[in-house]
C-alpha positions as CSV (number, residue, x, y, z in Angstrom):
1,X,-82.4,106.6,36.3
2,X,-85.2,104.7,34.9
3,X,-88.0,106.7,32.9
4,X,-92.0,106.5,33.1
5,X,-90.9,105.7,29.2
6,X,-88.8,103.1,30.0
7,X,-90.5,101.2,32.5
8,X,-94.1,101.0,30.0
9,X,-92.2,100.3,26.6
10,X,-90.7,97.0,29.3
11,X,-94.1,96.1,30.2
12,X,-95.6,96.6,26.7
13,X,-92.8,94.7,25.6
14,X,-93.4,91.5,28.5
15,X,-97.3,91.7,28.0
16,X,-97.0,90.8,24.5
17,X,-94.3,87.5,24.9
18,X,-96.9,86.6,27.8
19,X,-99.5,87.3,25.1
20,X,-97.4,85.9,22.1
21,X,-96.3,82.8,23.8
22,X,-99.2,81.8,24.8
23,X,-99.2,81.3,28.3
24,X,-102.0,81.3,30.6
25,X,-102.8,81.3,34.5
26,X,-102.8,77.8,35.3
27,X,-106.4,75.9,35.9
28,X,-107.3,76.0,39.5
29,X,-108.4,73.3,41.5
30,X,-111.9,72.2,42.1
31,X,-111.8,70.9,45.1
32,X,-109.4,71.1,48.5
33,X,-108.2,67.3,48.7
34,X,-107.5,67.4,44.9
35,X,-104.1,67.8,46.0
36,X,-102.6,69.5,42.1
37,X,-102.7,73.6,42.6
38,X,-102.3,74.2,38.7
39,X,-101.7,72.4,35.9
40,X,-97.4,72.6,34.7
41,X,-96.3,73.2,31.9
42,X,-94.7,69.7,31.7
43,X,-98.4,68.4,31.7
44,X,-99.4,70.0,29.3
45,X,-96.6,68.7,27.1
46,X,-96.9,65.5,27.9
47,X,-100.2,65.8,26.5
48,X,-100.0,67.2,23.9
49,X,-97.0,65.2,22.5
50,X,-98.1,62.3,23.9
51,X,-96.7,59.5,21.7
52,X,-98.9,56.3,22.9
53,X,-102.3,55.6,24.7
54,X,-101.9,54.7,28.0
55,X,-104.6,52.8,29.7
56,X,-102.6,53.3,32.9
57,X,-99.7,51.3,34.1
58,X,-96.9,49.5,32.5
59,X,-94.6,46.5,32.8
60,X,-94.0,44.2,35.1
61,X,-93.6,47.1,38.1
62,X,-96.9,48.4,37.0
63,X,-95.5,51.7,36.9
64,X,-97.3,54.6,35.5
65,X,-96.3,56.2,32.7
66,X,-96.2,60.3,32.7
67,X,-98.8,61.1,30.3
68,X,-101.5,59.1,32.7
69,X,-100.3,60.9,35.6
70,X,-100.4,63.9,33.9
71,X,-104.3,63.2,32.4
72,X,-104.8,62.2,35.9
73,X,-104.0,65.8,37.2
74,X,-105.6,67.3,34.3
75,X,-109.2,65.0,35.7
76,X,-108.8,66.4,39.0
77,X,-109.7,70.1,37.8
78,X,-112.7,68.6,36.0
79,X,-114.5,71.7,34.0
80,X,-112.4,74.0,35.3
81,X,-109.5,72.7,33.2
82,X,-111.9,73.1,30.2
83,X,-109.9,75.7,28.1
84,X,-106.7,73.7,28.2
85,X,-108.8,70.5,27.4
86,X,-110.3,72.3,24.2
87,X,-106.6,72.7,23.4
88,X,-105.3,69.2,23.4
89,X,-108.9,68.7,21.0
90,X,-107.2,71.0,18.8
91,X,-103.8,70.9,18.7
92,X,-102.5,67.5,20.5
93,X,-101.6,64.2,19.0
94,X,-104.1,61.6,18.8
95,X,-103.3,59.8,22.0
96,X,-103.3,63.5,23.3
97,X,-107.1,64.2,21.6
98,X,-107.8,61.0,23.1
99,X,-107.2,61.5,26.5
100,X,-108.5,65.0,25.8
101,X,-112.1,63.6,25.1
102,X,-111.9,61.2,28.1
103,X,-111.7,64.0,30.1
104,X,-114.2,66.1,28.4
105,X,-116.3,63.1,29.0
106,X,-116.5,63.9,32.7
107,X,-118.1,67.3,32.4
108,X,-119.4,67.3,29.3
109,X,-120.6,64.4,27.7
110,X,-122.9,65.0,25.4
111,X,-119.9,67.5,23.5
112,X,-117.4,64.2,24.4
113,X,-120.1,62.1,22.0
114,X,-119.8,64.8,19.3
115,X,-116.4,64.7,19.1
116,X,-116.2,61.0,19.5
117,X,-118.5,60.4,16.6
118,X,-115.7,62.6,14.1
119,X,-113.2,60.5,15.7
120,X,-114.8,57.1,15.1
121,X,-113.7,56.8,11.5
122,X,-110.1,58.3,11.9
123,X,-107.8,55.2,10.6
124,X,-104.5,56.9,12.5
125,X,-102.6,54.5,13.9
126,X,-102.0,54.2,17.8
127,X,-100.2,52.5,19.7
128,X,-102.4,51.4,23.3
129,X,-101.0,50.3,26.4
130,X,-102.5,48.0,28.8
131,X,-100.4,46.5,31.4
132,X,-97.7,44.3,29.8
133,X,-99.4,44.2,26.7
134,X,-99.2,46.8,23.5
135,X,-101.1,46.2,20.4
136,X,-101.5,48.5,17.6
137,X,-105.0,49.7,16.9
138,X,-106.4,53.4,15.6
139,X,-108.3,56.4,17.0
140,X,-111.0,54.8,15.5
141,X,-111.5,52.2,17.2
142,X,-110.7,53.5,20.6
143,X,-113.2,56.0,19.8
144,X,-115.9,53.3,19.1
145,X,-114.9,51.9,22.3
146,X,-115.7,54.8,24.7
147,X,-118.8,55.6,22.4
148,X,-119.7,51.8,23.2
149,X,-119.1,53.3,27.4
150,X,-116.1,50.4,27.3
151,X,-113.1,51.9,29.5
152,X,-109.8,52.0,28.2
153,X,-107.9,54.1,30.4
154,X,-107.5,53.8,34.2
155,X,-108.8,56.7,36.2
156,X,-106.5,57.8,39.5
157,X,-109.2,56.7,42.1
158,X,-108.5,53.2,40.5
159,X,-104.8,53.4,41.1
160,X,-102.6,55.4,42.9
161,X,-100.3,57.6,41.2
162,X,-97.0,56.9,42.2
163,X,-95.9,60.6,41.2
């Protein structure tokens, strides 16, 4: 027989690898033909490890990659998704910061502007994405880029996500 002991040292014991682990109640949705009911955790990932900037398709299919899909669903949640954006500011790559600030960008852009100025002189190497062509460039100057307002990523009302 299970015990009134038993049954809260298991919750206490759940609650903190919820709490440990870090995971959260996905972001809701915004808006009813957004289409994305939360964020997954393979979004996130993709994110935050993302290895390249996307501006949003590749090769001669003109295929989307997974990380701009993913940044896609992440824009459709606009400030809503605001806690896991801060996040990717903090703790993702620099493709993933990038794509962070984009979306930061939509809601906020004076903050987007602030963070795009510390970014401006970061030398980090990045690989970019456009289409057929790659060409190595930094966070830096992709960052001077959006400061300038120049685009360099596809948003999903541009393209349909093949997803």
């Amino acid at each position: 027989m299970i015990t009134k002991a038993f049954l809260r040292a298991t919750i206490f014991l759940l609650a903190g690898l919820v709490i440990g682990l870090g995971i959260t109640a996905p972001a809701q949705a915004e808006g009813p033909h957004c289409g994305a009911t939360h964020i997954t955790d393979r979004d996130r990932h993709a994110l935050l490890r993302a290895k390249f900037f996307d501006h949003g398709e590749q090769g001669e299919r003109r295929e989307p990659e997974f990380v701009w899909e993913s940044f896609c669903k992440y824009k459709k949640f606009g400030a809503s998704a605001r806690p896991e954006i801060e996040k990717l500011l903090a703790k993702a790559t620099p493709p993933g910061r990038l794509y962070a600030v984009i979306l930061l960008q939509q809601f906020d852009p004076k903050a987007a502007t602030k963070i795009l100025k510390t970014m401006k002189d970061d030398t980090t190497p990045i690989d970019y994405f456009r289409g057929c062509k790659g060409m190595h460039t930094t966070v830096g100057a992709l960052a001077t880029q959006l400061l300038k307002g120049e685009v360099i990523v596809k948003m999903e009302d541009e393209q349909k996500s093949h997803r």
